[in-house]
VOZAMAR-759420 format. One record per atom (N, C-alpha, C, O): residue in one letter; atom name; x, y, z. Coordinates in steps of 0.02 Angstrom, whole numbers. Layout:
<pts>
A / CA / X / Y / Z
...
</pts>
This chain:
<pts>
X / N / 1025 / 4137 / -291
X / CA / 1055 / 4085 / -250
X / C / 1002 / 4057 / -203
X / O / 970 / 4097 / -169
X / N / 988 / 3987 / -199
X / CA / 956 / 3950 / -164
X / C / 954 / 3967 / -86
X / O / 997 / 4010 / -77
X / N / 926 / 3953 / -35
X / CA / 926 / 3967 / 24
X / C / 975 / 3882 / 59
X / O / 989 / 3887 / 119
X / N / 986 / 3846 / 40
X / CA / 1053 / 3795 / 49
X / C / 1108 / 3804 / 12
X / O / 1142 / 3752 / 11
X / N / 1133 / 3854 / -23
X / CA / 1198 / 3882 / -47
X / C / 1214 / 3926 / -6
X / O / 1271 / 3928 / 17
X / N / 1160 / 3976 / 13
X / CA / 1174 / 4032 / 74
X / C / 1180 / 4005 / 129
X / O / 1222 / 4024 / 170
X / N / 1135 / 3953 / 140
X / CA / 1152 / 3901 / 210
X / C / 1245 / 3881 / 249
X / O / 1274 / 3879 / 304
X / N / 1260 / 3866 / 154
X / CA / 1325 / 3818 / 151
X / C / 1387 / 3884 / 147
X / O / 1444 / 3877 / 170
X / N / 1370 / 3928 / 124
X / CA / 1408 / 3982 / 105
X / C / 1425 / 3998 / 191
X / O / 1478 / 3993 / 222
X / N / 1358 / 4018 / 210
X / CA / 1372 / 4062 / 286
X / C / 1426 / 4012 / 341
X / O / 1461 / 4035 / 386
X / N / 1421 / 3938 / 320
X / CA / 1442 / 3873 / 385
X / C / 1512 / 3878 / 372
X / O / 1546 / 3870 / 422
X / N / 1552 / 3890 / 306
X / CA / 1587 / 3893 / 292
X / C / 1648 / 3960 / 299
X / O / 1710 / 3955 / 297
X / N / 1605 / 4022 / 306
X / CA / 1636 / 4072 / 318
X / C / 1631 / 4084 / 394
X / O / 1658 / 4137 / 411
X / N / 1601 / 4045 / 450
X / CA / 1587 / 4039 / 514
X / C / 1643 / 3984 / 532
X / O / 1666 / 3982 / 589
X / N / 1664 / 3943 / 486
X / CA / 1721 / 3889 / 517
X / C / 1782 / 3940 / 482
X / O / 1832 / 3943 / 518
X / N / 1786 / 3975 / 426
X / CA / 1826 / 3990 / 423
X / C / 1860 / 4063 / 469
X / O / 1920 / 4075 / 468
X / N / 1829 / 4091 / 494
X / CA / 1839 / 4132 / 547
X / C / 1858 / 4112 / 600
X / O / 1877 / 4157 / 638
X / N / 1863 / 4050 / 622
X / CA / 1878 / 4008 / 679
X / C / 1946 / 3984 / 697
X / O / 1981 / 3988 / 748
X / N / 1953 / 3959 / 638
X / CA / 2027 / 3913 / 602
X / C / 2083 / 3981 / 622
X / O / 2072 / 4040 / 610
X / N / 2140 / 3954 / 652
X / CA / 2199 / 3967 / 649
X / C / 2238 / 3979 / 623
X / O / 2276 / 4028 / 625
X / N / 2237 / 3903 / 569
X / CA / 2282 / 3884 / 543
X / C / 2286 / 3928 / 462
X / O / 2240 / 3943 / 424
X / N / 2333 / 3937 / 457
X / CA / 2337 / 3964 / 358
X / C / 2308 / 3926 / 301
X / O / 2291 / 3948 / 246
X / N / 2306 / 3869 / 324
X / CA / 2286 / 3801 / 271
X / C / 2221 / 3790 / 274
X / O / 2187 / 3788 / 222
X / N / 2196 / 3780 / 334
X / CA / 2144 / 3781 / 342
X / C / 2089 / 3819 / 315
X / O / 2042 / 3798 / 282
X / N / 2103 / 3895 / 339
X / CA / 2085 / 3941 / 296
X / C / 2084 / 3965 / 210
X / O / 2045 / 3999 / 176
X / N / 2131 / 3938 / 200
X / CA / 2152 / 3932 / 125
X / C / 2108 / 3863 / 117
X / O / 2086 / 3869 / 60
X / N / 2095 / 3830 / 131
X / CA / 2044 / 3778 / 83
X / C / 1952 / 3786 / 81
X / O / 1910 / 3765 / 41
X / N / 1945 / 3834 / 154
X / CA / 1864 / 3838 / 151
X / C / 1875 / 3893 / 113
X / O / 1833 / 3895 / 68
X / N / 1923 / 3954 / 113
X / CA / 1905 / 3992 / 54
X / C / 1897 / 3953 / -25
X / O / 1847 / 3962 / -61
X / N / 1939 / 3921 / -37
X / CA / 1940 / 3875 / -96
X / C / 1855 / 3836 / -97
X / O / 1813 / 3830 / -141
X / N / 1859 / 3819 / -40
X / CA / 1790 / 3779 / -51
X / C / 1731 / 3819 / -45
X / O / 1678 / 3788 / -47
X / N / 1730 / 3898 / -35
X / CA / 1684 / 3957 / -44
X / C / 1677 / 3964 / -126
X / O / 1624 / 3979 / -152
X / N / 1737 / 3952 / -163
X / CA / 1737 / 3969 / -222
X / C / 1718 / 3922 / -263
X / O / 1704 / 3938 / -321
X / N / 1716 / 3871 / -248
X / CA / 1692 / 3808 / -284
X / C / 1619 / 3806 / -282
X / O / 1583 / 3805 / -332
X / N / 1597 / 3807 / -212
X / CA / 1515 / 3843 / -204
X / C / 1493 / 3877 / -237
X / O / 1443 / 3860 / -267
X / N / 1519 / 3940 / -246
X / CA / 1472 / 3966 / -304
X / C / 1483 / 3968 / -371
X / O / 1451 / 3996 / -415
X / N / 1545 / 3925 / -375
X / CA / 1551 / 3911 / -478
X / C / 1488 / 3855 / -453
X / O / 1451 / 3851 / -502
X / N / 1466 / 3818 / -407
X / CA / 1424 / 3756 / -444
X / C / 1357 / 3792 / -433
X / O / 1310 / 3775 / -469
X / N / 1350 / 3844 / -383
X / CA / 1300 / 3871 / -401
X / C / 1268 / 3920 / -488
X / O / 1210 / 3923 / -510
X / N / 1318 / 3943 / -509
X / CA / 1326 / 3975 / -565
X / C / 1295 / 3944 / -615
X / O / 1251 / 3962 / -654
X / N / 1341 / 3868 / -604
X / CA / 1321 / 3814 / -680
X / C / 1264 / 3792 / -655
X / O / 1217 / 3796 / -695
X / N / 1251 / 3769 / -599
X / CA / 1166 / 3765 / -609
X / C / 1150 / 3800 / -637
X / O / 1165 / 3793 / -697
X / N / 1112 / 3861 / -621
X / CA / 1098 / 3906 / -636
X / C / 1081 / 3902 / -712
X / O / 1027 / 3882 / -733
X / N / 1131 / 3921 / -749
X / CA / 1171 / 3899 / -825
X / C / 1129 / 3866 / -864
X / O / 1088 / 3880 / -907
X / N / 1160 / 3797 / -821
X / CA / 1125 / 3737 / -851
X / C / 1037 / 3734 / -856
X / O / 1001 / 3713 / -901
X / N / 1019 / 3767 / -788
X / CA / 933 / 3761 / -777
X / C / 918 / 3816 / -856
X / O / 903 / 3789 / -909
X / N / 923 / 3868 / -853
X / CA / 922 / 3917 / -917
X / C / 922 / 3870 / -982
X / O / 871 / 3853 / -1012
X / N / 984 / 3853 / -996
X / CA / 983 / 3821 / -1063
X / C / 937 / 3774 / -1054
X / O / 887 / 3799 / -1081
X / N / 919 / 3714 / -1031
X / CA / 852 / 3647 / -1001
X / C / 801 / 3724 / -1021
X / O / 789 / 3726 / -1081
X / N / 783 / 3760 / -997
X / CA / 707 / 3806 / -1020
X / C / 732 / 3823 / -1084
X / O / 688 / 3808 / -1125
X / N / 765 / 3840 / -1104
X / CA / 772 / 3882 / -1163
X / C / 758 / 3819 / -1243
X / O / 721 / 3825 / -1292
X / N / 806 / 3764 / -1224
X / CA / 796 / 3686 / -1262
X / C / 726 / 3689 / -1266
X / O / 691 / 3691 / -1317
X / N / 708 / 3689 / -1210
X / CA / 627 / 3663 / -1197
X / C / 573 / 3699 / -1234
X / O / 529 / 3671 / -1267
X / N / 579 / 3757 / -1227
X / CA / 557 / 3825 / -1264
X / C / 539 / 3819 / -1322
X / O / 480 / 3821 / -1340
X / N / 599 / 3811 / -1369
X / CA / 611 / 3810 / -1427
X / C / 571 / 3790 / -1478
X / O / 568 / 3732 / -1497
X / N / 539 / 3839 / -1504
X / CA / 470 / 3804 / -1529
X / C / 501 / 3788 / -1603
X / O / 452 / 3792 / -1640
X / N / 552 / 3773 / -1639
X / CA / 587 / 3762 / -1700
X / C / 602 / 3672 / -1677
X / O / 611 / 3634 / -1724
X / N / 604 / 3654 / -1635
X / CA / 621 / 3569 / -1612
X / C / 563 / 3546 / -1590
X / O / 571 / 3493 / -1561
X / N / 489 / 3568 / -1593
X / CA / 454 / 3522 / -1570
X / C / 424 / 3497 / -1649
X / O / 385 / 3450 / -1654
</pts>
């Protein structure tokens, strides 16, 4: 994980500790979890881009 996913991860679990409200809370968790599925598929995606690239059968 990037050092601006951990950035975004930490701002998010710092507002969500704050919040009162049930809803509130229930959407930065939601939006904790969305964070790291898009971190994941990067991830993913960067792998397969090297691996394509790699592939010494397509050049």
């Amino acid at each position: 994980m990037d050092e601006q996913s951990e950035w975004l991860l930490s701002q998010v679990d710092q507002l969500k500790d704050k919040q009162p409200e049930y809803e509130k809370r229930a959407f930065l968790t939601a939006l904790k979890k969305v964070v790291i599925e898009q971190v994941i598929r990067t991830d993913q995606i960067q792998h397969e881009l090297d691996g394509r690239l790699w592939n010494h059968d397509k050049w």
